[in-house]
LUMLUMRO-216033 format. One record per residue: residue number from 1; x negated, y negated, z of N, C-alpha, C, CB in turn; residue in one letter. Coordinates in pm, whole numbers. Glycine has a CB too. Layout:
# residues N
<site NUM <X Y Z> <X Y Z> <X Y Z> <X Y Z> "a">;
...
***
This chain:
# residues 109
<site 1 <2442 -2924 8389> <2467 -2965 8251> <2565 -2867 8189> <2334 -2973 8170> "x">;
<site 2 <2618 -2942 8107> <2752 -2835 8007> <2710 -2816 7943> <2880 -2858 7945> "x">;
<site 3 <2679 -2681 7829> <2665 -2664 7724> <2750 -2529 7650> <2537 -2669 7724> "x">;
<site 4 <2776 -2608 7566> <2874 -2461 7470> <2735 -2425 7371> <3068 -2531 7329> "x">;
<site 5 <2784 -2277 7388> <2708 -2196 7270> <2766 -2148 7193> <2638 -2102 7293> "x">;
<site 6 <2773 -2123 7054> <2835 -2075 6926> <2758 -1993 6900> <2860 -2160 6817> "x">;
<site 7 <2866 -1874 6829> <2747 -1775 6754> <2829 -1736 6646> <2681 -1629 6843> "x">;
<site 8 <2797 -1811 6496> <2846 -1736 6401> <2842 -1615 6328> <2840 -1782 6350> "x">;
<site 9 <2905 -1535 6440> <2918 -1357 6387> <2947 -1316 6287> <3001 -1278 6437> "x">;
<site 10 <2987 -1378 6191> <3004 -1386 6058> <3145 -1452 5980> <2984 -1251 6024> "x">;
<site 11 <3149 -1423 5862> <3230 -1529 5772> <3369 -1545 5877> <3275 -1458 5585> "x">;
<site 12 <3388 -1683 5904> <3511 -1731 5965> <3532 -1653 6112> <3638 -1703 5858> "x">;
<site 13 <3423 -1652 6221> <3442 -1552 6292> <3320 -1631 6397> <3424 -1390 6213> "x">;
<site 14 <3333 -1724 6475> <3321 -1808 6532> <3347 -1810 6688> <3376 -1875 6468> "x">;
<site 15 <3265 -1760 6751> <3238 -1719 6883> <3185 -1843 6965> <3135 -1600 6881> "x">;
<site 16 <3266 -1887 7083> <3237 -2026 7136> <3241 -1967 7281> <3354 -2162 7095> "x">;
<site 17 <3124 -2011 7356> <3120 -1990 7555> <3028 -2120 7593> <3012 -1802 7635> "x">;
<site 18 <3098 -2149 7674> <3060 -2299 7769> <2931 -2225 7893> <3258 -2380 7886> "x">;
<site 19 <2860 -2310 7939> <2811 -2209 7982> <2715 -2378 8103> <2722 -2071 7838> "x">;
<site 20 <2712 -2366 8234> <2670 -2437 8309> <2526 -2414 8323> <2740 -2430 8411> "x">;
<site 21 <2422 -2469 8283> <2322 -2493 8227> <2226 -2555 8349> <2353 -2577 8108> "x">;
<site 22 <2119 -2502 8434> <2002 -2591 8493> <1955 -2740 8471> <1899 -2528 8462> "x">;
<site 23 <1950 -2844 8480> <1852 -2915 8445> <1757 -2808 8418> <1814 -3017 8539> "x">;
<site 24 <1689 -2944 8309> <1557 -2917 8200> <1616 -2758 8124> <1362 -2892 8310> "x">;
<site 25 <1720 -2723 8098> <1701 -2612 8038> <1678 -2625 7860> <1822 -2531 8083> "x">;
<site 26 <1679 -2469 7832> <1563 -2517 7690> <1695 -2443 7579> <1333 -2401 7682> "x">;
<site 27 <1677 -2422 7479> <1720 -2336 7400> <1660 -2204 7392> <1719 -2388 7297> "x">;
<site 28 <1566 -2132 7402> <1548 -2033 7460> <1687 -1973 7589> <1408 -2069 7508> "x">;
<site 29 <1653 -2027 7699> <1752 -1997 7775> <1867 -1983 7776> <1753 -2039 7830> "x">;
<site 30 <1947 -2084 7615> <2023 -2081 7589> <2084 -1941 7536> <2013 -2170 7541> "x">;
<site 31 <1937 -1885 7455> <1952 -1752 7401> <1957 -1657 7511> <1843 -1717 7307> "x">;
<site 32 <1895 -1641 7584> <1875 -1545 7680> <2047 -1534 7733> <1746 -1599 7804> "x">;
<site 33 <2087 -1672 7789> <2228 -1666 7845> <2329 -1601 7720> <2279 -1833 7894> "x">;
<site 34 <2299 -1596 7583> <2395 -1537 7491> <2349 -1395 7529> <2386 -1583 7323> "x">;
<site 35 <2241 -1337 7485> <2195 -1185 7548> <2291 -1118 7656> <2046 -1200 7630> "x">;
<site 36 <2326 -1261 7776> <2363 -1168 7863> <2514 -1119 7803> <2360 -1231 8015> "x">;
<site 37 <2565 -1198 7743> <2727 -1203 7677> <2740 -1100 7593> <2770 -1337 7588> "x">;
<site 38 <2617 -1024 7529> <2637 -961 7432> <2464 -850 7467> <2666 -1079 7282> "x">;
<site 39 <2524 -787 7527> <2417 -680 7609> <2424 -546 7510> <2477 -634 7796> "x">;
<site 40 <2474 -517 7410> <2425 -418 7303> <2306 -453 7210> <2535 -392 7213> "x">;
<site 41 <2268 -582 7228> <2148 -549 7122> <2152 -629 7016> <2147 -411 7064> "x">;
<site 42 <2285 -651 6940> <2324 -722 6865> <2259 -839 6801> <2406 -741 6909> "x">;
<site 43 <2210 -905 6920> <2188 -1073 6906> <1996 -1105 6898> <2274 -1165 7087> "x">;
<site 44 <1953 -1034 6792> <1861 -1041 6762> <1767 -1190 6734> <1884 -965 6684> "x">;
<site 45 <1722 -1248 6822> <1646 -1430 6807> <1598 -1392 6715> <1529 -1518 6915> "x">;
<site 46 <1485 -1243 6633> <1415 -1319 6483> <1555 -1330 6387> <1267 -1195 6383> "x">;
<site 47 <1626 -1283 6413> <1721 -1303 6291> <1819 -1375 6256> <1768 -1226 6269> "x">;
<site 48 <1830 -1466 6384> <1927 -1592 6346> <1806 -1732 6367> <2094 -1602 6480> "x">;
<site 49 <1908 -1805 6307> <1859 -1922 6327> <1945 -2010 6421> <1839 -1976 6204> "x">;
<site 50 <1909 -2105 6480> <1911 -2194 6576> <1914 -2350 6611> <1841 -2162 6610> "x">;
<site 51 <2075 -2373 6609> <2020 -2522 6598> <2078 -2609 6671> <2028 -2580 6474> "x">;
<site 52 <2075 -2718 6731> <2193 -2821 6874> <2207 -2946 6770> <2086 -2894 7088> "x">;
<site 53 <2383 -2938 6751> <2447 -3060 6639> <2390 -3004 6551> <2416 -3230 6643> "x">;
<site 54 <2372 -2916 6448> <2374 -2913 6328> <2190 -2911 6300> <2475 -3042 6271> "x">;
<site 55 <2167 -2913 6343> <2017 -2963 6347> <1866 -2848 6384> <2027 -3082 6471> "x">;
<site 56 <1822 -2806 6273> <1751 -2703 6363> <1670 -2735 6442> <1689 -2617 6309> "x">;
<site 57 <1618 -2624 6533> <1525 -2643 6673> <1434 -2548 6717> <1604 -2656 6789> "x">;
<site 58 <1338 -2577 6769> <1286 -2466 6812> <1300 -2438 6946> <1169 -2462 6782> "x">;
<site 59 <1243 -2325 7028> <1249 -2233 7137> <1274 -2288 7239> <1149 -2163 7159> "x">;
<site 60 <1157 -2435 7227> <1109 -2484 7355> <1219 -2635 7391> <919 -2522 7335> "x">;
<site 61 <1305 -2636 7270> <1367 -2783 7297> <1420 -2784 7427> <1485 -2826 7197> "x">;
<site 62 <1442 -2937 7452> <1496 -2927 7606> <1609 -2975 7535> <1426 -3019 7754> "x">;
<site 63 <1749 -2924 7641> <1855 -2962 7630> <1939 -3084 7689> <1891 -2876 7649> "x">;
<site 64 <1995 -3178 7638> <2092 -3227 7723> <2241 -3234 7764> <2075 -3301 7711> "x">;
<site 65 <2263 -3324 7821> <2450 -3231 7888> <2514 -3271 7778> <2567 -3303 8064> "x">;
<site 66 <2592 -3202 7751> <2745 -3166 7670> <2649 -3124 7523> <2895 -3346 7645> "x">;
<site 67 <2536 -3060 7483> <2512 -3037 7390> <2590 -2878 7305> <2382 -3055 7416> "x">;
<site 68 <2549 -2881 7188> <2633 -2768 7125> <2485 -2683 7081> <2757 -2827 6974> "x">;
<site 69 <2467 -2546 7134> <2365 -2505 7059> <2407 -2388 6935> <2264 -2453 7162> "x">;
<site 70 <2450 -2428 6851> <2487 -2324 6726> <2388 -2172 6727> <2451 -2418 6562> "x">;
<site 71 <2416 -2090 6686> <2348 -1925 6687> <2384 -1908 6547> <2425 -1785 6803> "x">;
<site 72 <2318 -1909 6441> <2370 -1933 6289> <2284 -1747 6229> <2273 -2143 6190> "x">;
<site 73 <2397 -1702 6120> <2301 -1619 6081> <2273 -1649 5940> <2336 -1483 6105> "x">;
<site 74 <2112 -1586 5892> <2073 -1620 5753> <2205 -1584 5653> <1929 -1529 5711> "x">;
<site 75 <2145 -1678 5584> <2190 -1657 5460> <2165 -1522 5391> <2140 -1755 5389> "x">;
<site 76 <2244 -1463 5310> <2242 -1326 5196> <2183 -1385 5089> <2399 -1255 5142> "x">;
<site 77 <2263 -1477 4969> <2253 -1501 4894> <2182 -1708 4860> <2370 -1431 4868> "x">;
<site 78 <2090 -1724 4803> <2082 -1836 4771> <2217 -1895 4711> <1976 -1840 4694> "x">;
<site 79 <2238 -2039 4764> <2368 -2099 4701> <2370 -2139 4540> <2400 -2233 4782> "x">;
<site 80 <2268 -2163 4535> <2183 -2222 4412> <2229 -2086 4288> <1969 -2236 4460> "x">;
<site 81 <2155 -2000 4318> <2186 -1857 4273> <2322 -1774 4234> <2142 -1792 4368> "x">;
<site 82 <2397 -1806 4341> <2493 -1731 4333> <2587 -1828 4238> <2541 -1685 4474> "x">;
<site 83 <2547 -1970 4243> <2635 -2018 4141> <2613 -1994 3963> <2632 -2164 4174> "x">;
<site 84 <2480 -2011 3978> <2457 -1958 3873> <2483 -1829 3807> <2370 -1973 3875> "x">;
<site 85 <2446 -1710 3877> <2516 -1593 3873> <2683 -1616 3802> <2515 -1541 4033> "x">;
<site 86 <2749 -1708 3910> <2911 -1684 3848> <2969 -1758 3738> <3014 -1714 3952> "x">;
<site 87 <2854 -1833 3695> <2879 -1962 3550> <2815 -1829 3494> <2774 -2172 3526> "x">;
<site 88 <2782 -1740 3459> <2693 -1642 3363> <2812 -1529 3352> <2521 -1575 3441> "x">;
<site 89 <2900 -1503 3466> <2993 -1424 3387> <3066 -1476 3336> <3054 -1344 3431> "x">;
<site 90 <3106 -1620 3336> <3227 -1680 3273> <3190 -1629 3108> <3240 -1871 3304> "x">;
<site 91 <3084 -1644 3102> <3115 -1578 2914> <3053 -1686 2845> <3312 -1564 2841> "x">;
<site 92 <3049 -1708 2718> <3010 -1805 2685> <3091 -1925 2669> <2959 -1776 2603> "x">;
<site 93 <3025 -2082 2578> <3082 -2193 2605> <3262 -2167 2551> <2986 -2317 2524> "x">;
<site 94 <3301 -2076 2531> <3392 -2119 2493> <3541 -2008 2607> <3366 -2109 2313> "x">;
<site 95 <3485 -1986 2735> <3524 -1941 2831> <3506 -2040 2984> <3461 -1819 2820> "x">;
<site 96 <3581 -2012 3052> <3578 -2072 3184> <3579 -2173 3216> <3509 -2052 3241> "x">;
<site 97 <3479 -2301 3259> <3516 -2422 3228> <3547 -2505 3100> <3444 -2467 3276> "x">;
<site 98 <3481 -2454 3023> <3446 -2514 2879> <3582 -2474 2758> <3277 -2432 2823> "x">;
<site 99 <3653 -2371 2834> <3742 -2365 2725> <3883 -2444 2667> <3769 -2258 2741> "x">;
<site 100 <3923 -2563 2774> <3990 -2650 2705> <3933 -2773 2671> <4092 -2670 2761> "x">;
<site 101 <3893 -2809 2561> <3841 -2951 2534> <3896 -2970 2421> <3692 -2978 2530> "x">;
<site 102 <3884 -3139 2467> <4011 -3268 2411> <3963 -3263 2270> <4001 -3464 2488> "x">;
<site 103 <3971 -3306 2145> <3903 -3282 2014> <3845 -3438 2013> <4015 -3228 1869> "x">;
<site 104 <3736 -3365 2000> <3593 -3464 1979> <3559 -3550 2094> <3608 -3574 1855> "x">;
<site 105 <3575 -3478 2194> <3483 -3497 2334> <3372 -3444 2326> <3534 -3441 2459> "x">;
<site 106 <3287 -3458 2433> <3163 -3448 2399> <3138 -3313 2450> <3076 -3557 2447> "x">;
<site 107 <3020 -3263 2457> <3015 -3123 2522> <2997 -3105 2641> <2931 -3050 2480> "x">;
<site 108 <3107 -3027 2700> <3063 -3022 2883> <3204 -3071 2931> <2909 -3156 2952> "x">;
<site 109 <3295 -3193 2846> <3375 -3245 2904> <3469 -3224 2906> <3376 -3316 2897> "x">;
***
């Protein structure tokens, strides 16, 4: 079986190896075969997450041929959060988005 493994090492930095795969192999193994690629230590399983197509998975999934198993790392910041965070420095309503409006539009627009 074919399978590429990805490991997003971080922002825009996208690490791709094909890698000829056993029948029945699992995602686990998948990890283990990244381990061997990256033998400093680095590639810590509690700390990424894990997923084949976009999709998370656990340890034991079985794989099939031509699958993609992604190596994703957590998130820092909630997305939710950080947007909010950057609408809070804009200032108030009469900064950042809000500061050109049409006369006698409504508010927001």
């Amino acid at each position: 079986m074919n399978i590429t493994l990805l490991l997003g090492w971080g922002p825009r930095d996208i690490r791709a190896f094909e890698w000829t795969a056993p029948a029945g192999a699992t995602v686990a193994m998948a990890l283990t075969q990244l381990q061997i690629f990256f033998s400093d230590g680095r590639l810590d399983a509690d700390a990424w997450q894990v997923a084949v197509w976009g999709k998370p998975q656990t340890a034991d999934h079985a794989l099939q041929h031509l699958d993609r198993v992604e190596v994703l790392r957590g998130l820092r910041v909630d997305p939710k959060v950080a947007r909010r965070e950057r609408f809070q420095k804009q200032g108030a309503r009469t900064a950042g988005l809000f500061a050109k409006r049409r006369a006698g539009a409504k508010p927001g627009y």
